[in-house]
C-alpha positions as CSV (number, residue, x, y, z in Angstrom):
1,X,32.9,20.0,97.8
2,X,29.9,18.8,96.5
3,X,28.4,18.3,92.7
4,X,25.5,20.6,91.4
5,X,22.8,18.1,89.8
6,X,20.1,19.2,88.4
7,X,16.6,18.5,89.4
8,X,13.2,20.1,88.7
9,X,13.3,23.6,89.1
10,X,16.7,24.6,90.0
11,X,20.3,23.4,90.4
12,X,20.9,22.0,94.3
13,X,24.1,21.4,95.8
14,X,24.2,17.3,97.0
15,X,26.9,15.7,98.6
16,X,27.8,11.8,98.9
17,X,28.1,10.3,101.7
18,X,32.3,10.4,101.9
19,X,32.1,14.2,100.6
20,X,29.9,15.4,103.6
21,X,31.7,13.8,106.0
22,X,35.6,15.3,104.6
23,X,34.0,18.6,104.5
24,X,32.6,18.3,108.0
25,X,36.0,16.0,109.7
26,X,34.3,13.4,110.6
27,X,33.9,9.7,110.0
28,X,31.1,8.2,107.2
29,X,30.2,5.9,110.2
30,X,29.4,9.1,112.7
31,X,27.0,10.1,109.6
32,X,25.3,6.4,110.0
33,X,25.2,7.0,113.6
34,X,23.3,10.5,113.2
35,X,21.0,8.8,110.0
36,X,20.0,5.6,112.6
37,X,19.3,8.2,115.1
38,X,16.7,10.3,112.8
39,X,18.9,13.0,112.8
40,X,19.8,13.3,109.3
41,X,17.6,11.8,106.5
42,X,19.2,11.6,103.2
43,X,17.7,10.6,99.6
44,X,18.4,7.7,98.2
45,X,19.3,7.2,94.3
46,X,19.8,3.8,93.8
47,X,21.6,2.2,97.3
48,X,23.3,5.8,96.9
49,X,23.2,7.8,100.0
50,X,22.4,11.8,99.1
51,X,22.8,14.5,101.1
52,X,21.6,17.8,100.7
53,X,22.4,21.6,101.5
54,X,19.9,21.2,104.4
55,X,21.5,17.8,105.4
56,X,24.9,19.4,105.8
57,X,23.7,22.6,108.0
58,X,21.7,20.0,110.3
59,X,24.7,18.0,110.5
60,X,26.7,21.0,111.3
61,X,24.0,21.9,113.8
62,X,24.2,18.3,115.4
63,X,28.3,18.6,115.3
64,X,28.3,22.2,116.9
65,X,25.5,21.0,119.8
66,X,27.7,17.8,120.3
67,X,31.2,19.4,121.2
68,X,29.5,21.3,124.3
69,X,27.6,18.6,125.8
70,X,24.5,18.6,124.2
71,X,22.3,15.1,124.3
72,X,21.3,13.8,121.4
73,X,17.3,13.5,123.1
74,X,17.5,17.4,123.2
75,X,19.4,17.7,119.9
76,X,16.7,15.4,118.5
77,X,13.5,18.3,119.8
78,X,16.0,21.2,118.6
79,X,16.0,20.0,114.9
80,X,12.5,19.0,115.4
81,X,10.9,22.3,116.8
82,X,12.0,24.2,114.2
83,X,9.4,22.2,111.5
84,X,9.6,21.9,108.0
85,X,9.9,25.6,106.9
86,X,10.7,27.4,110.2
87,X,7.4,27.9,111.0
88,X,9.0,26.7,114.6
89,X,11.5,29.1,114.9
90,X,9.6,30.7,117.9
91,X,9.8,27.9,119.8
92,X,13.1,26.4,119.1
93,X,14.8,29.3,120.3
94,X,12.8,29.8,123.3
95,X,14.2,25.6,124.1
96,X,17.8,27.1,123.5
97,X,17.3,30.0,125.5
98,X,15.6,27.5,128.8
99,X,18.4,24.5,127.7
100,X,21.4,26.8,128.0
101,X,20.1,28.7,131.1
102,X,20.3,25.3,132.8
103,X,23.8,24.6,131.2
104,X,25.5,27.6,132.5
105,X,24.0,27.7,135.8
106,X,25.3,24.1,136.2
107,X,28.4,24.9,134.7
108,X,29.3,27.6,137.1
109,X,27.9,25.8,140.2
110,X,30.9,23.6,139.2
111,X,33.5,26.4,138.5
112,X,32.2,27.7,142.0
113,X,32.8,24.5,143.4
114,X,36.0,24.1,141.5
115,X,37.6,27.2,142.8
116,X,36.6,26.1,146.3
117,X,38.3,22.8,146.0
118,X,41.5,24.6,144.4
119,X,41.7,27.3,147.6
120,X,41.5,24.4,149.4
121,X,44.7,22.2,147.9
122,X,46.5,25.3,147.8
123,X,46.3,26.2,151.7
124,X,47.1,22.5,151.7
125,X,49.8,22.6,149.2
126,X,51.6,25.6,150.5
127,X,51.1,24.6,154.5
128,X,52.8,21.7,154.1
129,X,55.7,23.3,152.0
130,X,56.3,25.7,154.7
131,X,56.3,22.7,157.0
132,X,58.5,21.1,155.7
133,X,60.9,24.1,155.1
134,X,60.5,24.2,158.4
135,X,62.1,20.5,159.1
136,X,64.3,20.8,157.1
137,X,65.4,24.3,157.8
């Protein structure tokens, strides 16, 4: 997946920009996206776009948070709660905890209103069948 290159102290994993986004299935462009949002902040060598170990977890972070809903403003104080070496940990997780409260609550409000809606077209549905059977009958 990615090349080791060597740098200071130790060997670190870095990806370009076509690498990180085969290895997480998704377009180079949604990578722009996320870099133009602040999201993701890669190196650059040369005109070279770099990504890092750290890039790719965020970006799986930012992928994972997208596919249930999640807004990229709340995304956005996620990644940035959790500060440079975790010293936000704390508090990040006490904003997931309050975030997906909220979510399911308003998620099963709708599934409540959902089933009502579905009793309903099914009195509906099966009232008029026997109706009918009844015309025809």
């Amino acid at each position: 997946m990615g090349s080791n290159i060597k740098t200071d102290s130790a060997s670190e994993t870095l990806y370009g920009i076509a690498e990180l986004a085969e290895a997480h299935g998704v377009s180079q462009r949604t990578i722009r996206f996320y870099e133009d949002k602040g999201l993701i902040s890669p190196r650059r060598v040369g005109g070279q776009r770099v990504y890092t170990e750290h890039d790719s977890k965020r970006l799986s972070l930012i992928l994972r948070a997208k596919s249930i809903g999640t807004k990229l403003s709340d995304i956005r104080t996620f990644l940035e709660l959790y500060g440079r070496e975790g010293e936000g940990r704390v508090r990040q997780l006490e904003f997931v905890i309050e975030k997906t409260a909220a979510e399911i609550e308003a998620l099963e409000a709708k599934k409540r209103q959902i089933d009502q809606t579905l009793a309903e077209l099914k009195l509906i549905h099966d009232g008029a069948r026997e109706r009918l059977g009844r015309r025809r009958g």
